[in-house]
N, C-alpha and C positions, 0 to 999 in steps of 0.2 A: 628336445625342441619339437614343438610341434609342425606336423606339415597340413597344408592345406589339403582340401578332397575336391573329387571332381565330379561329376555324373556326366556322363556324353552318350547322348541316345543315338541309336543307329551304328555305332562305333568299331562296330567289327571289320569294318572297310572303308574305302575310298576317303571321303571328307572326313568323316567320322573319326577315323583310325588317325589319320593323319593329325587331328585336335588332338584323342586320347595320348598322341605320343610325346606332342610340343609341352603339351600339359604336365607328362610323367617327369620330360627334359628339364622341367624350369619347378620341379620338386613335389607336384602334385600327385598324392594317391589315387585312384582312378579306379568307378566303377562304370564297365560298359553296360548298356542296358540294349538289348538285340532280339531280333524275330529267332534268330536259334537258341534250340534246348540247350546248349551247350558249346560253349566260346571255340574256334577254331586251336588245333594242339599247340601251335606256335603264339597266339595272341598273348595268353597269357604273361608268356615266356617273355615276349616282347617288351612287354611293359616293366614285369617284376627289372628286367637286366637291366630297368635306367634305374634303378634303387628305389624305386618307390610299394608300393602296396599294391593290389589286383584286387577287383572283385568284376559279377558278372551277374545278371539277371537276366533272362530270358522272359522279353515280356513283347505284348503290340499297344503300343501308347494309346490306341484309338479306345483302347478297354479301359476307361476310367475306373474300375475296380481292381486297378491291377496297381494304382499309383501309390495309393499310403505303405503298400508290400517293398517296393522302387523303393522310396523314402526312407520304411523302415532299417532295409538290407545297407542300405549306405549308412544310416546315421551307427549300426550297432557294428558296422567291419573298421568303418572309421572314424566315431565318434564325431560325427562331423560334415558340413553340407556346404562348400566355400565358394563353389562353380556348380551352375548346371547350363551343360552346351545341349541345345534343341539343334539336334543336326538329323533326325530321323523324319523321313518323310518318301512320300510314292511320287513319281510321274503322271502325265496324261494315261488312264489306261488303254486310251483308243486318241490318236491322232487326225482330225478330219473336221467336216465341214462343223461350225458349233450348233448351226441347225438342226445336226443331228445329234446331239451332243447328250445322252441317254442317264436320268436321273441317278440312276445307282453307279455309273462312272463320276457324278458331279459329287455323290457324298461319300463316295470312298478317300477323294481328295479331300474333302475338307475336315472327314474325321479323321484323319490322321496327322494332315500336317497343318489343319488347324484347330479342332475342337480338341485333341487327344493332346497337341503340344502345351495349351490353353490354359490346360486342366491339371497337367504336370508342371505346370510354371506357379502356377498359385498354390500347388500342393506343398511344393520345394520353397517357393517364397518365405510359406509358414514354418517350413521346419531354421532356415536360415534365421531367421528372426529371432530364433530360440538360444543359437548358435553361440556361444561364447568366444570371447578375444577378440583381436582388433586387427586378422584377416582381413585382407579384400573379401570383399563377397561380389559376386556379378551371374547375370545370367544373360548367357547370350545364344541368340536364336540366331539361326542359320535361313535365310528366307531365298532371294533367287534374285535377277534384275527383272526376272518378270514378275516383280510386285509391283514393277513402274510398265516396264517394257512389255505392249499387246504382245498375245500370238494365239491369233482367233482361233487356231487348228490344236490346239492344247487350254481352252479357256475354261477350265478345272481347276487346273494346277496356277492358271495365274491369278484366280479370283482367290486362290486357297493363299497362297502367300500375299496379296493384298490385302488382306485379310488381317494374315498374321504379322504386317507390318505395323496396321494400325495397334493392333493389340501388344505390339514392343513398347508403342509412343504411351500409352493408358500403363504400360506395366511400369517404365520409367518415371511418370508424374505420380504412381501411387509408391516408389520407393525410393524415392531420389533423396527423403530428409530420413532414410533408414541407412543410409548410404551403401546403398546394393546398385552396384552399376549396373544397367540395363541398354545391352547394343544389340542392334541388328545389322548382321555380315548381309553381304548381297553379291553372291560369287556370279562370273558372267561363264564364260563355254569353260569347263574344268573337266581333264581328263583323270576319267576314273570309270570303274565297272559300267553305269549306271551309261556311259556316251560312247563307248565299246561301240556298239553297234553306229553310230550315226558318225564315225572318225571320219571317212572319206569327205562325208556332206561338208562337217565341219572345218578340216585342212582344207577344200578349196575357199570357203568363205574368208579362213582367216589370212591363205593367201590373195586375195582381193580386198582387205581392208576393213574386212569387218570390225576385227579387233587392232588398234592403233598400236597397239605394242605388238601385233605378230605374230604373237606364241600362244597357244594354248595355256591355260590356270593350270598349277596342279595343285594337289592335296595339299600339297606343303604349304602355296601360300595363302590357304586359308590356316589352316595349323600355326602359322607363327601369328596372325594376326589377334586368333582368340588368343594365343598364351598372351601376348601384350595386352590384351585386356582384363582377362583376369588376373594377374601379375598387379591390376590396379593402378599402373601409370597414367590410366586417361579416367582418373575416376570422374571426371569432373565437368568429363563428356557425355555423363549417360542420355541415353536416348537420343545417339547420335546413330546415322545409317554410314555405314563403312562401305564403300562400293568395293570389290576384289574382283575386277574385271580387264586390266587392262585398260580400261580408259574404255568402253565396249560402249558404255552406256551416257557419256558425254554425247550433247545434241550439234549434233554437226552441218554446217551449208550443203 
């Protein structure tokens, strides 16, 4: 029986890891693709123990001569390209006024989380296309609520997933009659490595209302959301935007 494969950039952790796992759970072989030489000694482990297959490349997606090598490594470990989850991406590298907002912080953003994701989605696009059987195929990109939501003191990172939102809507209307689903997640305050540092900030926020449901995102429920989507039960939703926020991002009186 064949299984589906998966590719999830950034996967070593937080959001990432938490997709690679929903993925392995619901039968999916799985290569992580990550800024380390070498997969942490447990990741592996993690993955092979839901019965699925591992692989791993060590690569920075902003390096577009790194993707057809990505592409390569997954089609010949598993014959195969069914999911690619775009969950790899940087922060603000400086928080502050955007007046001062210093050119080579605004393209570290945008080569990563969006010309490098960009460029690996049309790379995988192509290889999908080639893919045989009657698999879901989908690719889903991991964007922010600040592809909608200002925050003038980080306005890199929201111009870079604005960005990368429109280029979901264009990646959807050029493969929607290939029937390759195409969504964009849009997680809102999600606890993981990456918001470590700003927990206090955020616990009293979400204790005063920010977030309608109360709690903090975690990994998981973006993780079950992509396996539902590759899984293909919403095939028919492509180029729909999924908010995974708590309700954070509804306009309120």
């Amino acid at each position: 029986m064949t299984r589906p494969a998966a590719i999830v950039t950034g996967g070593a952790r937080g959001i990432g890891l938490a997709c690679a796992q929903a993925l392995a759970d619901t039968g999916f072989d799985i290569l992580v693709a990550d800024l380390s030489e070498k997969p942490a000694d447990d990741l592996a482990a993690d993955i092979t123990a839901r019965g699925v297959k591992f692989a791993y490349v060590s690569c920075d997606i902003a390096d577009l001569t790194g993707h057809a090598a990505l592409v390569e490594t997954a089609l010949h470990a598993f014959g195969r390209i069914d999911c690619l989850v775009n969950n790899a991406g940087v922060g603000a590298a400086v928080r502050g006024d955007l007046l001062d907002l210093k050119p080579e912080h605004f393209d570290r953003a945008l080569n990563i989380n969006l010309r490098g994701t960009v460029f690996l989605s049309q790379a995988v696009a192509k290889a999908m296309l080639t893919t045989p059987g009657d698999l879901a195929k989908s690719i889903i990109t991991i964007t922010s609520v600040s592809a909608e939501m200002a925050s003038p003191e980080r306005a890199d990172y929201c111009v870079s997933k604005a960005g990368l939102s429109m280029w979901v809507k264009n990646l959807a209307l050029r493969l929607a009659a290939e029937n390759i689903g195409v969504f964009e997640l849009r997680p809102g305050i999600i606890r993981t490595d990456m918001t470590a540092g700003v927990t206090a900030k955020y616990d009293a926020l979400i204790d005063g209302g920010l977030v309608p449901a109360k709690r903090w995102g975690e990994a998981s429920d973006i993780g079950a959301v992509v396996a539902t989507l590759a899984a293909g039960k919403l095939g028919f939703s492509t180029g729909s935007i999924i908010n995974v926020d708590g309700a954070l991002s509804v306009p309120r009186l």
